[in-house]
C-alpha positions in Angstrom: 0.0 0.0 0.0 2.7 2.3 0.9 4.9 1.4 -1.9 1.9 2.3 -4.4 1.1 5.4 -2.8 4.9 6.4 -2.8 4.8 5.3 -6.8 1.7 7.4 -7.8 2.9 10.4 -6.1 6.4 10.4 -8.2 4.3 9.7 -11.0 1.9 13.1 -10.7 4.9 15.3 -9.5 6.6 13.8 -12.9 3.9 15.2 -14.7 3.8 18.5 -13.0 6.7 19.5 -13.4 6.8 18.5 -17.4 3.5 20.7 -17.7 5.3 23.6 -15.3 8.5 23.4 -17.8 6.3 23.6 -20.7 4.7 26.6 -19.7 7.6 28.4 -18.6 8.7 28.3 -22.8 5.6 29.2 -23.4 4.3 26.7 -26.5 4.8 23.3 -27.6 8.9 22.6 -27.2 8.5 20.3 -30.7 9.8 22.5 -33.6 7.5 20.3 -35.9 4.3 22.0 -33.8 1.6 23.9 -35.5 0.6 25.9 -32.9 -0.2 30.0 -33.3 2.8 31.5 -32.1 2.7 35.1 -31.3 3.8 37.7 -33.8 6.2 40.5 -32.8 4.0 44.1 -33.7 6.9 45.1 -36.0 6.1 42.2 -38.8 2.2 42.5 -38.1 1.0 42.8 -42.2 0.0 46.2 -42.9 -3.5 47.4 -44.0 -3.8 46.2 -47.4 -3.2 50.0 -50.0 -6.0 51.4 -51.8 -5.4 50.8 -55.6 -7.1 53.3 -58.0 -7.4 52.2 -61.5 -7.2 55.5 -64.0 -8.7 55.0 -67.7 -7.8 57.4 -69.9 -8.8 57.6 -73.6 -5.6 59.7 -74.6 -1.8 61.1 -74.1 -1.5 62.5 -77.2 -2.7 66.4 -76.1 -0.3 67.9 -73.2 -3.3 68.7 -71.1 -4.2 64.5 -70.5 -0.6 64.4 -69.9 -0.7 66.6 -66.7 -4.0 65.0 -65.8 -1.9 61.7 -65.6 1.0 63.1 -63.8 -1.1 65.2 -61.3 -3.4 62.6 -60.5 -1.2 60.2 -59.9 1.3 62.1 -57.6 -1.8 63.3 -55.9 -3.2 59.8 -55.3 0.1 58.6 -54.2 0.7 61.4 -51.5 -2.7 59.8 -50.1 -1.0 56.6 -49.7 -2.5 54.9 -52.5 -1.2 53.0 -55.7 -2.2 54.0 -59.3 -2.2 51.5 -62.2 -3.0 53.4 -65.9 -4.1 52.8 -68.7 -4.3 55.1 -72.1 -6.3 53.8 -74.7 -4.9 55.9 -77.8 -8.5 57.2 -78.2 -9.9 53.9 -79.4 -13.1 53.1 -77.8 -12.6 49.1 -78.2 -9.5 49.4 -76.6 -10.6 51.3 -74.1 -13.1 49.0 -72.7 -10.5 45.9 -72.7 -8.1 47.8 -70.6 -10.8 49.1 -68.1 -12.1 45.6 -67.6 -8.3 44.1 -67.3 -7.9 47.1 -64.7 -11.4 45.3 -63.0 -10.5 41.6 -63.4 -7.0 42.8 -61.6 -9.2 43.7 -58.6 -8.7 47.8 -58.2 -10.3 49.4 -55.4 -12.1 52.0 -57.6 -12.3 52.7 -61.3 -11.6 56.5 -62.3 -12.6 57.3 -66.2 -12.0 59.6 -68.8 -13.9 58.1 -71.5 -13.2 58.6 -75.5 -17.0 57.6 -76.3 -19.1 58.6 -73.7 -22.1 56.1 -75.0 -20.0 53.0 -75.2 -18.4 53.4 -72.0 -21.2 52.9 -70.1 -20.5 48.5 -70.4 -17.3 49.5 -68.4 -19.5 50.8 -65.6 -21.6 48.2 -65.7 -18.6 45.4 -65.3 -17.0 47.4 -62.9 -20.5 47.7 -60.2 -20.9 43.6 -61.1 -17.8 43.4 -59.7 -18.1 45.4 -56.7 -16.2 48.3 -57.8 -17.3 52.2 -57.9 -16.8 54.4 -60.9 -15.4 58.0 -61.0 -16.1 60.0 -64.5 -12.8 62.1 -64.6 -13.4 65.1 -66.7 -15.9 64.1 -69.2 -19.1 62.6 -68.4 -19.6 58.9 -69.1 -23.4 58.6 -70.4 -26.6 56.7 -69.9 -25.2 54.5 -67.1 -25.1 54.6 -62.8 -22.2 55.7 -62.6 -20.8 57.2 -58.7 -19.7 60.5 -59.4 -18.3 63.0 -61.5 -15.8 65.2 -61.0 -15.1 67.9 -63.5 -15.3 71.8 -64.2 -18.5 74.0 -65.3 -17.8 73.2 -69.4 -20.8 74.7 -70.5 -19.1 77.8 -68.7 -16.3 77.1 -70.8 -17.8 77.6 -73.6 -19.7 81.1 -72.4 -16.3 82.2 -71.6 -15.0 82.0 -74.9 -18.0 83.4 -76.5 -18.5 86.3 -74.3 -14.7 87.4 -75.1 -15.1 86.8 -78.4 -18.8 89.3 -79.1 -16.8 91.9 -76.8 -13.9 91.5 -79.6 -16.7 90.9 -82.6 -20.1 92.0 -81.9 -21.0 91.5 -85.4 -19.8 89.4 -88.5 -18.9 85.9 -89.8 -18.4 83.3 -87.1 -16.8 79.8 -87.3 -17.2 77.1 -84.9 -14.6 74.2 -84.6 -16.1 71.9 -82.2 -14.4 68.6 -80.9 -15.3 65.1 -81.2 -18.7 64.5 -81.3 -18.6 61.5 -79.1 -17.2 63.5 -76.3 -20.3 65.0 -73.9 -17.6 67.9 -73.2 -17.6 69.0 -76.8 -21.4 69.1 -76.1 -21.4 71.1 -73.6 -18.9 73.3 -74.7 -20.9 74.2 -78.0 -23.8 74.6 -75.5 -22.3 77.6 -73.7 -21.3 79.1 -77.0 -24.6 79.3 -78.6 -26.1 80.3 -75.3 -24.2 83.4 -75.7 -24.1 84.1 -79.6 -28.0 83.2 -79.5 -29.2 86.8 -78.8 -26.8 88.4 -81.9 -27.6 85.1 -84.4 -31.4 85.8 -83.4 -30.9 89.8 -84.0 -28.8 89.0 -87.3 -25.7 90.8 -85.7 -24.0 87.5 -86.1 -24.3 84.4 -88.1 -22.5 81.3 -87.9 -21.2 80.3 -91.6 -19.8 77.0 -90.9 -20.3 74.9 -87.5 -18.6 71.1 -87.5 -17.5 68.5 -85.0 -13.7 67.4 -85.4 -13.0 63.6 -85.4 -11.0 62.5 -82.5 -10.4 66.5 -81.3 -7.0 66.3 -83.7 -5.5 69.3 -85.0 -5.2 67.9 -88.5 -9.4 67.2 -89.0 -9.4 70.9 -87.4 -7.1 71.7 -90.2 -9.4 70.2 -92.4 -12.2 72.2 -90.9 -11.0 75.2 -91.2 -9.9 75.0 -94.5 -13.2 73.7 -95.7 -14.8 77.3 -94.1 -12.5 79.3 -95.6 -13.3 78.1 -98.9 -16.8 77.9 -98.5 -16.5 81.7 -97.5 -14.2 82.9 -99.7 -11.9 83.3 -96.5 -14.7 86.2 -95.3 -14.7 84.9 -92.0 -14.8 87.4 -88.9 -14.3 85.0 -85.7 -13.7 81.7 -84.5 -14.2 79.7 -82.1 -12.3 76.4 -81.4 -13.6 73.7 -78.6 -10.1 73.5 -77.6 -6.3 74.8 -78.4 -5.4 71.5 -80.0 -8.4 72.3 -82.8 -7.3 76.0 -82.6 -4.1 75.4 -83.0 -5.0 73.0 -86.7 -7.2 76.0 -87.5 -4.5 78.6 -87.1 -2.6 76.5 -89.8 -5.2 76.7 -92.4 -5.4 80.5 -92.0 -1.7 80.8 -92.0 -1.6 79.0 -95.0 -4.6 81.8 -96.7 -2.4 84.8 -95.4 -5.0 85.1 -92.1 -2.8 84.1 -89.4 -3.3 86.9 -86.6 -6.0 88.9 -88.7 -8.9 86.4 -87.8 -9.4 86.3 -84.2 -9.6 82.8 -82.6 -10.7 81.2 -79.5 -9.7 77.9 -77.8 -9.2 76.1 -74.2 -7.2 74.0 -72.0 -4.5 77.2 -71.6 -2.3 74.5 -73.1 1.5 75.8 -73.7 1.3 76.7 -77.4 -1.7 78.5 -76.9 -0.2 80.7 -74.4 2.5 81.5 -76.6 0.0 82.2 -79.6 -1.9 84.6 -77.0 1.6 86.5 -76.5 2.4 86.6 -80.2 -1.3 87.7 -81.0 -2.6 85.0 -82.8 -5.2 83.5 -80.3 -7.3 85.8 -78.6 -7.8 83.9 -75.7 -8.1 80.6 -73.7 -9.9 79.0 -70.5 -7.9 77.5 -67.8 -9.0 74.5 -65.9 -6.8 74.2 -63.0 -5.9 71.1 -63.6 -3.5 70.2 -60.3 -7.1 71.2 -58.2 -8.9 68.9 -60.7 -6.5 66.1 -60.1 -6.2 66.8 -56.5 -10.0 66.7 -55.8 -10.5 63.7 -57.6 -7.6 61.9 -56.3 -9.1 62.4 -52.4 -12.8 61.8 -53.2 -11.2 58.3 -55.3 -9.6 57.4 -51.8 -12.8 58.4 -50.1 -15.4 56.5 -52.3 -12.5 53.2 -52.3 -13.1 53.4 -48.3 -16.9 53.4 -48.4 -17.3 56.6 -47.3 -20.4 58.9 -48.1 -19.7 61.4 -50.3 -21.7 64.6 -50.1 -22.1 66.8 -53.2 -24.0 70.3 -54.0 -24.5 69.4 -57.8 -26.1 66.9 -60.2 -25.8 66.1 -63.3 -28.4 64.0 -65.8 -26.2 61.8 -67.5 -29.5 60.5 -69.3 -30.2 57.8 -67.1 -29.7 59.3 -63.6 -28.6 62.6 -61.9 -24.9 62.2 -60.8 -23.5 63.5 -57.6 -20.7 65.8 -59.0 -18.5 68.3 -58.1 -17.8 71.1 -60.7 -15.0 73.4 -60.8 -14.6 76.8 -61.9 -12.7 77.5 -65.1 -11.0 80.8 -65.7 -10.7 82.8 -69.2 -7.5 83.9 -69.8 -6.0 86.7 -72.2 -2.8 88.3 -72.6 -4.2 90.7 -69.9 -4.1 88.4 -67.3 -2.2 85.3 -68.5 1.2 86.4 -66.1 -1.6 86.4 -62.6 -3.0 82.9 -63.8 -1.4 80.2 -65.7 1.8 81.6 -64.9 1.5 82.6 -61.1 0.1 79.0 -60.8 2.9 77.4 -62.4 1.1 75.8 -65.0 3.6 77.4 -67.0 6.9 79.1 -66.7 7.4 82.9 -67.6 10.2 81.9 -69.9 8.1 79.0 -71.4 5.3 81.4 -72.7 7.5 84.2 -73.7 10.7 82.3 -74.8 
């Protein structure tokens, strides 16, 4: 009896003090054990960064080039990662690449669209796949998409009419617009005719040739242009182009008739030619989109929306199927008058740029 006793006792302080050992190291002592073990705080994985996918129709003007750039440094100041893609303004290609952006699993989509019909499947992909769409700039049409972030363009357009009837109250006007399936070019051409309606109603003003340009490229502009000119036998007062790119083809085809700096023309984007053109004389005037506050605003609210966060706008916008929360900034017309306190102050461009 006493020699079991004495046996069982050695056996349970045996195992007491393999269970007091093993919880003095804390785990399992076999290097082959599964067990959790704890984590020091300084390899804990981070939260996993916000990716924004940006679809851009083009590169090929300098203003979508500082769109890219801005938005991108912006977006990456925020903490987030930017993957882009420029579809070379072909509308095929541009849906591919937005839904190779969505298959890669971005947080949020953010689109400048070439066609702003077409574009519409991208949304549609992108909200079956959980993911929120941002129109950058232009508006994408006829679908649900989450916002919109651009400036006032039919104020665009009133800008550059409104400096153009101060300049020619009466005469012969041309109107270059842009690409037809852009909304922008729309809109544009909107707050033109809102302002030369009053003079074309009172015959102080009538518009002898009013086209869209293909793709917004200088040479169709060219084309333009030229086809007014001869249709007018080059008695044209005024234009107006939807943008300096198109100006900038039209300003060809009067240099090439002897007109360079004796028609006035309009355009927009405050791109750097254009600016230089305004110096020389040969372009009246421009509008300036601040593009850095565009970018800026767009990147943050891109973050924001990628979160789930509500985001509260003052403005809608019918996009023909719904009204879109957006957020509209105000462009700014610019003349040789005041192109040293805008553009220039602003660093959009350099001093020495514009005037060489």
């Amino acid at each position: 009896m006493g020699r079991v006793y004495i046996r069982t006792r050695l056996i349970v302080l045996t195992l007491a003090f393999v269970f007091f050992v093993t919880g003095c190291v804390g785990g399992d002592i076999n290097p082959e054990s599964k067990a959790p073990m704890k984590v020091p705080k300084s390899e804990t994985p981070a939260k996993d960064q916000i990716t924004i996918g940006f679809s851009m129709d083009t590169l090929k003007e300098e203003r979508w080039l500082k769109d890219r750039d801005l938005f991108k440094e912006e977006a990456e100041k925020l903490g987030a990662k930017v993957k882009i893609k420029e579809a070379d303004g072909d509308d095929t290609l541009q849906i591919v690449q937005a839904e190779e952006l969505i298959s890669k699993g971005v947080d949020v989509l953010v689109v400048v669209p070439f066609n702003a019909e077409s574009t519409a499947s991208i949304v549609n992909k992108a909200h079956t796949a959980g993911i929120k769409v941002i129109s950058y700039d232009r508006l994408i049409k006829n679908a649900d998409i989450d916002l919109y972030i651009s400036f006032d363009n039919e104020r665009v357009g009133e800008l550059q009419a409104e400096a153009m009837t101060m300049l020619v109250p009466k005469g012969k006007y041309v109107y270059i617009g842009g690409a037809e399936t852009d909304n922008n070019a729309h809109l544009f051409k909107k707050g033109v005719f809102n302002i030369l309606k009053p003079s074309i109603e009172s015959g102080d003003i009538t518009v002898v040739f009013d086209q869209w340009t293909e793709n917004w490229t200088p040479a169709n502009a060219y084309s333009n242009m030229a086809a007014a000119l001869g249709a007018n036998h080059n008695q044209v007062d005024a234009v107006i182009a939807a943008n300096d790119a198109t100006a900038g083809g039209a300003i060809k085809a009067l240099e090439l008739q002897g007109l360079k700096g004796k028609i006035p023309i309009a355009g927009q984007d405050a791109e750097l030619a254009a600016a230089k053109r305004i110096v020389e004389g040969t372009q009246i005037m421009t509008v300036y989109k601040p593009i850095r506050t565009l970018a800026k605003t767009a990147a943050e609210l891109a973050v924001k929306v990628a979160k789930g966060e509500k985001i509260e706008t003052d403005r809608k916008v019918n996009n023909g199927k719904i009204e879109v929360p957006s957020v509209l900034l105000t462009p700014i017309a610019v003349d040789k008058l005041n192109i040293d306190e805008t553009i220039i102050k602003d660093g959009f461009h350099s001093r020495e740029e514009v005037y060489q």
